[in-house]
C-alpha positions as CSV (number, residue, x, y, z in Angstrom):
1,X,-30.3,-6.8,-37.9
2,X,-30.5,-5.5,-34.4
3,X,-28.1,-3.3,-33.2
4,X,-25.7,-5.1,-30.1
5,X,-26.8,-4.5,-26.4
6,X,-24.4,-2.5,-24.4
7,X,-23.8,-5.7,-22.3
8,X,-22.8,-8.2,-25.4
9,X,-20.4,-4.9,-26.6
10,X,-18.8,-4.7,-23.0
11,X,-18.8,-8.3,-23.2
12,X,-16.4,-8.6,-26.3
13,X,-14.6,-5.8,-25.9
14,X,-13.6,-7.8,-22.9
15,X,-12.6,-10.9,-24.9
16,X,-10.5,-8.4,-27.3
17,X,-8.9,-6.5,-24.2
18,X,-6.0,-9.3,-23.3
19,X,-4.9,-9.8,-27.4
20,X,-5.4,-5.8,-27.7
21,X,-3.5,-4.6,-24.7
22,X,-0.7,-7.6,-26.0
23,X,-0.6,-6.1,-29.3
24,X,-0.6,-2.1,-27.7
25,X,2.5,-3.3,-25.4
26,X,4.6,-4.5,-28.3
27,X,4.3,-1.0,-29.7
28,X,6.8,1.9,-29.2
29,X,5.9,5.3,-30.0
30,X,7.1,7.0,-33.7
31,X,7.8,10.0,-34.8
32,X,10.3,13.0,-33.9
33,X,11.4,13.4,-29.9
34,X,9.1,16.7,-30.1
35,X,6.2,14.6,-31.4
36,X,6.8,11.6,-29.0
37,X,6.8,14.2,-25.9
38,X,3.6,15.5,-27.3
39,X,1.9,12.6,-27.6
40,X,3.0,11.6,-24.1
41,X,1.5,14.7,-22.7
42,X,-2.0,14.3,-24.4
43,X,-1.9,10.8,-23.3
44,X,-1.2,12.2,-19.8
45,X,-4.1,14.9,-19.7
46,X,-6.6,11.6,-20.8
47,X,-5.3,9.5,-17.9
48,X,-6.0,12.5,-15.6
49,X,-9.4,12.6,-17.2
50,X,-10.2,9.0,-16.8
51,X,-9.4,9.2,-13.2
52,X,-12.3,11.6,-12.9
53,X,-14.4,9.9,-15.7
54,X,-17.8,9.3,-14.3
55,X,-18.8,5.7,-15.2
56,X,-16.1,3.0,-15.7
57,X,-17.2,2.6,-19.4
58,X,-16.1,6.4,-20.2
59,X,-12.6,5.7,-18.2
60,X,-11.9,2.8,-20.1
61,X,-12.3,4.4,-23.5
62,X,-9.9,7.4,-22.3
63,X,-7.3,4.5,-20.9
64,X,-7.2,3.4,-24.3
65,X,-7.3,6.4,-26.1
66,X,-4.2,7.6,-24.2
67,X,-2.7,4.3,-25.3
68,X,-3.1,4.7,-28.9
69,X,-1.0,7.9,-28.2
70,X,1.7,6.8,-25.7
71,X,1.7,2.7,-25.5
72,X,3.5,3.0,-22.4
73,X,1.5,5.1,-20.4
74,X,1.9,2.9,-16.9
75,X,-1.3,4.3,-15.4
76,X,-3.5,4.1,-18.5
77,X,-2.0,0.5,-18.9
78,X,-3.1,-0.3,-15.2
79,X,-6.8,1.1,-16.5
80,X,-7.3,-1.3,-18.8
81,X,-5.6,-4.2,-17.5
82,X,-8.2,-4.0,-14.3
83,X,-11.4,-4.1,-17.0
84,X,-10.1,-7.2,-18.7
85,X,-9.5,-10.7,-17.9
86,X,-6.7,-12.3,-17.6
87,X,-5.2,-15.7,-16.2
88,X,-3.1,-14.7,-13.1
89,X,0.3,-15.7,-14.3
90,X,-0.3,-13.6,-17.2
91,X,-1.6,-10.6,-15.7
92,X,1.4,-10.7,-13.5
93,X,3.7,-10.8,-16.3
94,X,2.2,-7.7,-17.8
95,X,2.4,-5.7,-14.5
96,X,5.6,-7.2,-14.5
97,X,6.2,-4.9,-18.0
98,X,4.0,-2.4,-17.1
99,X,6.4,-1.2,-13.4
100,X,9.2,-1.5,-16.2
101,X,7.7,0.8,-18.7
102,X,7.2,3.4,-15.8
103,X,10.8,2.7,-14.0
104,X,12.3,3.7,-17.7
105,X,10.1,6.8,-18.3
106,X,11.7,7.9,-14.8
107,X,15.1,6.9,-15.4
108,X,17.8,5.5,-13.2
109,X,18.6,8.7,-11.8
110,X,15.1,9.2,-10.7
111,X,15.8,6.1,-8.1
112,X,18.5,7.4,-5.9
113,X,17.3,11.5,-6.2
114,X,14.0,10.9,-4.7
115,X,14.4,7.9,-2.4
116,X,13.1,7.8,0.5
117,X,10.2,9.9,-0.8
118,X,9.4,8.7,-3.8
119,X,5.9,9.4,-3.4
120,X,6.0,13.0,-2.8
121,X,7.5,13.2,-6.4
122,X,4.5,13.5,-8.6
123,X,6.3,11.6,-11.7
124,X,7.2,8.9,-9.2
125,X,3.4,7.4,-8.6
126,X,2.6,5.9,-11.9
127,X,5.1,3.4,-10.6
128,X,4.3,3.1,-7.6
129,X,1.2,2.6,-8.3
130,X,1.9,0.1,-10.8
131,X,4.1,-2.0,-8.3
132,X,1.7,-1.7,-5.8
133,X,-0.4,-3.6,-8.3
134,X,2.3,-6.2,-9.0
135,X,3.1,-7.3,-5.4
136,X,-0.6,-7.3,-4.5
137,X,-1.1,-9.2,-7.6
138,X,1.9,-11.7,-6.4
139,X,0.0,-12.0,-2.7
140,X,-3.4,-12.8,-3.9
141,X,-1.3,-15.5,-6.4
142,X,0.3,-17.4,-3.1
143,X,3.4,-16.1,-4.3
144,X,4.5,-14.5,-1.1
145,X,8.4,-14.0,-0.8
146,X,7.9,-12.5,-3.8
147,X,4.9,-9.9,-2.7
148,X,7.2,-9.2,0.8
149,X,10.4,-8.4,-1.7
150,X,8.1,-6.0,-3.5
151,X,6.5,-4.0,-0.9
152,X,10.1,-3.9,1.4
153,X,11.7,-2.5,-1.6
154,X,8.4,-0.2,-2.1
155,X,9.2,1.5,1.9
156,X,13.0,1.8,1.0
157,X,12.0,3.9,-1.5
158,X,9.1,5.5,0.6
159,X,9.7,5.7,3.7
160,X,6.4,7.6,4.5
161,X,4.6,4.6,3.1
162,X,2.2,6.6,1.3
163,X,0.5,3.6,0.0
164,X,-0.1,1.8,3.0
165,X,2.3,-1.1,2.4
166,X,3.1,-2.3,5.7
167,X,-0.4,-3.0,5.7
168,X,0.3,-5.9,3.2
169,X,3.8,-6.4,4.3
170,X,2.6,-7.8,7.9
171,X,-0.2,-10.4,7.0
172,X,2.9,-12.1,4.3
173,X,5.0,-11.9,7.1
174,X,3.0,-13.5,9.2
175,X,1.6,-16.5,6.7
176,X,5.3,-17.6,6.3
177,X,5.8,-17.3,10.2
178,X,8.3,-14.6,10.0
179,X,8.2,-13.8,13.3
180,X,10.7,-11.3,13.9
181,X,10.3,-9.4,11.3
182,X,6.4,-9.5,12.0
183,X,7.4,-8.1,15.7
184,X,9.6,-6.0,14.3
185,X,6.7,-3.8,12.3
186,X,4.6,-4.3,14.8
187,X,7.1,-2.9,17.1
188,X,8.5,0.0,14.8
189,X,4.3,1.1,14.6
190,X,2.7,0.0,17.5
191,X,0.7,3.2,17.8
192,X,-1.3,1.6,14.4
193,X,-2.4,-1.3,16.7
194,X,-5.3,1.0,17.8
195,X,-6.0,2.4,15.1
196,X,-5.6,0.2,11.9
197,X,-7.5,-3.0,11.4
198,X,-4.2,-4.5,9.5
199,X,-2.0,-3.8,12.6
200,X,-4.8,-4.7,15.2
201,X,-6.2,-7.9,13.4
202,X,-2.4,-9.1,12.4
203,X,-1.0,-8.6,16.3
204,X,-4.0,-11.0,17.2
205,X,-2.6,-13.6,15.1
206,X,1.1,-12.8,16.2
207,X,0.6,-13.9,19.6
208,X,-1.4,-16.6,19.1
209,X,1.2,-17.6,16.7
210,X,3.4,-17.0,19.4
211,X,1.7,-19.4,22.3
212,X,0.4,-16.2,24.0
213,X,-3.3,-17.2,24.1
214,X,-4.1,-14.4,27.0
215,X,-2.0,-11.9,25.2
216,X,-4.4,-12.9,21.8
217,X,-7.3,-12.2,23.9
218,X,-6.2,-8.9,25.0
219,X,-5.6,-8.2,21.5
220,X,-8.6,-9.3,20.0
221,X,-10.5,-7.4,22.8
222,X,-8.7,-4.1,21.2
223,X,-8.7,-5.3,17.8
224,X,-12.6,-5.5,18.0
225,X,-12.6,-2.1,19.2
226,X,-10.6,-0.7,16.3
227,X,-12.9,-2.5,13.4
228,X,-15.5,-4.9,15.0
229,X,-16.3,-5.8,11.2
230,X,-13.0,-7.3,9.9
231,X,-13.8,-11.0,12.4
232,X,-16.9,-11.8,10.3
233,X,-14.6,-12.3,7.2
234,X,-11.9,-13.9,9.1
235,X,-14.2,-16.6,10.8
236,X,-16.9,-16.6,8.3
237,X,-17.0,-17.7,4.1
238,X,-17.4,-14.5,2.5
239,X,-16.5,-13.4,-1.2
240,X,-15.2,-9.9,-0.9
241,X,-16.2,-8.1,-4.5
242,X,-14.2,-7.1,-6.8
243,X,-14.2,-3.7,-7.0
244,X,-13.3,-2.4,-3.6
245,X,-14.1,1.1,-1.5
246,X,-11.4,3.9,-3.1
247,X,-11.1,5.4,0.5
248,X,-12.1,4.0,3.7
249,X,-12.1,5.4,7.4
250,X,-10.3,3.7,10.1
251,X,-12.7,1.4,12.0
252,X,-15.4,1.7,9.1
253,X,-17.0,-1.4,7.0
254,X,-15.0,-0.2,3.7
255,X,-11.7,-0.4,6.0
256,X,-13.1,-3.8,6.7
257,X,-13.5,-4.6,3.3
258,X,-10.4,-3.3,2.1
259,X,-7.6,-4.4,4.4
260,X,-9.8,-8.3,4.8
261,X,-7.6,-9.4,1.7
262,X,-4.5,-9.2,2.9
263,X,-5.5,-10.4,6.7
264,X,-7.0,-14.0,5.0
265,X,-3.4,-14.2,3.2
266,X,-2.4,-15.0,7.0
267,X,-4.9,-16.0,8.8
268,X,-6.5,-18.6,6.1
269,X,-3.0,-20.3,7.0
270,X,-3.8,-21.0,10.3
271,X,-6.8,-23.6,10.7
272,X,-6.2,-23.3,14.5
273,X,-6.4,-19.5,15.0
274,X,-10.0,-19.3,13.1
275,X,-10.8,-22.3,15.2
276,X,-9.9,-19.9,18.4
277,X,-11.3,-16.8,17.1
278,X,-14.4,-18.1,16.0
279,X,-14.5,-19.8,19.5
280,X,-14.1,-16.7,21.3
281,X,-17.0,-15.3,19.2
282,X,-19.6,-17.7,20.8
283,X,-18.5,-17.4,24.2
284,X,-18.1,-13.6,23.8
């Protein structure tokens, strides 16, 4: 009998993933305290190495080797929910369970010592990370006073915004036509305008939400200037992949690619506004 391509075994270890990960998440970890700690730093030193694995086949199986160790490992859980698939409303559920597996490793304490820096606490980021997840999971789901709760707790708690959240927060805002609070963060980082494609794009939308149509043009004349790239997927049909840049440049086609996502949230929202912009294109 022939031995199983590498595709077919990806393939069903993909069909396992959800009922494994289900069955991993209902597990708690036994043994002793000094066991438990143990195994929750081995787990640890197999996240770190999965970060750096060099194919995504060799970080998956140290994602859930780490599990079989610590079954609450919030960035190992993260690892392998990303390779599997899941209906929406379920995966949101489990990220739901995974920010509240990492909020209890912290503990409550953890909360009011290192706000409004959370992320400059190195134990911190497995939940941020993992919320991060959750209220762009809630976005992408049309679920969006849910995803703006998320990411305004996420900057009370980092102020720095380590993360990039108000990069998110400002296209919600605008798709539910929260206009001062959208002119509010626009305000508070008006510097971003010229230099991030969230802030430029979204303050193009803002004023033509606002009536302004010679205000939008000056905008879009400086939003083009920051990241020419990010119009074609706001006035054309294009399927952004899945797996997007890790790190982009300001200005750059993985910038363009990264921060598109969240833009469409609003600007899919506004049949006029594409109407406009892609208007301006031919003309232009």
């Amino acid at each position: 009998m022939p031995n199983p391509s590498k595709t077919e075994t990806s393939d069903r270890n993909r069909q396992a993933g959800p009922a494994r990960l289900r069955v991993i998440m209902e597990r708690r970890i036994s043994g002793t305290r000094t066991e438990r700690r143990s195994n929750e730093r081995l787990a640890q030193d197999l996240v770190y190495e999965a970060m750096d694995a060099a194919t995504a086949e060799r970080r998956l199986d140290l994602a859930w080797q780490a599990l079989e160790l610590d079954p609450e490992q919030a960035d190992a859980l993260l690892m392998v929910l990303e390779s599997i698939g899941m209906e929406r409303g379920e995966r949101i559920e489990a990220l739901r369970r995974i920010v509240a597996f990492a909020a209890k490793r912290m503990g409550k304490k953890a909360f009011k010592e290192f706000k409004p820096h959370f992320w400059g606490v190195l134990e911190t980021q497995p939940y941020m990370r993992a919320r991060m997840e959750l209220a762009d999971e809630l976005r992408a789901a049309g679920r969006l006073e849910e995803a703006i709760e998320e990411y305004e707790d996420m900057l009370l708690l980092c102020e720095d915004d380590n993360l990039d959240v108000r990069h998110r927060l400002l296209p919600c805002l605008l798709a539910l036509s929260r206009m001062e609070e959208a002119r509010r963060l626009l305000k508070l980082d008006a510097d971003e305008q010229g230099w991030n494609a969230a802030f430029a794009w979204g303050r193009v939308l803002e004023r033509l939400l606002s009536g302004d149509e010679p205000g939008a043009s000056q905008a879009l004349a400086a939003a083009r200037k920051q990241n020419p790239y990010v119009e074609l997927y706001l006035t054309e049909p294009r399927k952004l992949p899945k797996k997007l840049p890790d790190s982009y440049s300001n200005g750059s086609k993985e910038e363009a690619l990264c921060l598109a996502g969240p833009l469409l949230t609003a600007w899919q929202r506004f049949r006029e506004s594409r109407v406009w912009l892609s208007a301006q294109r031919k003309t232009d």
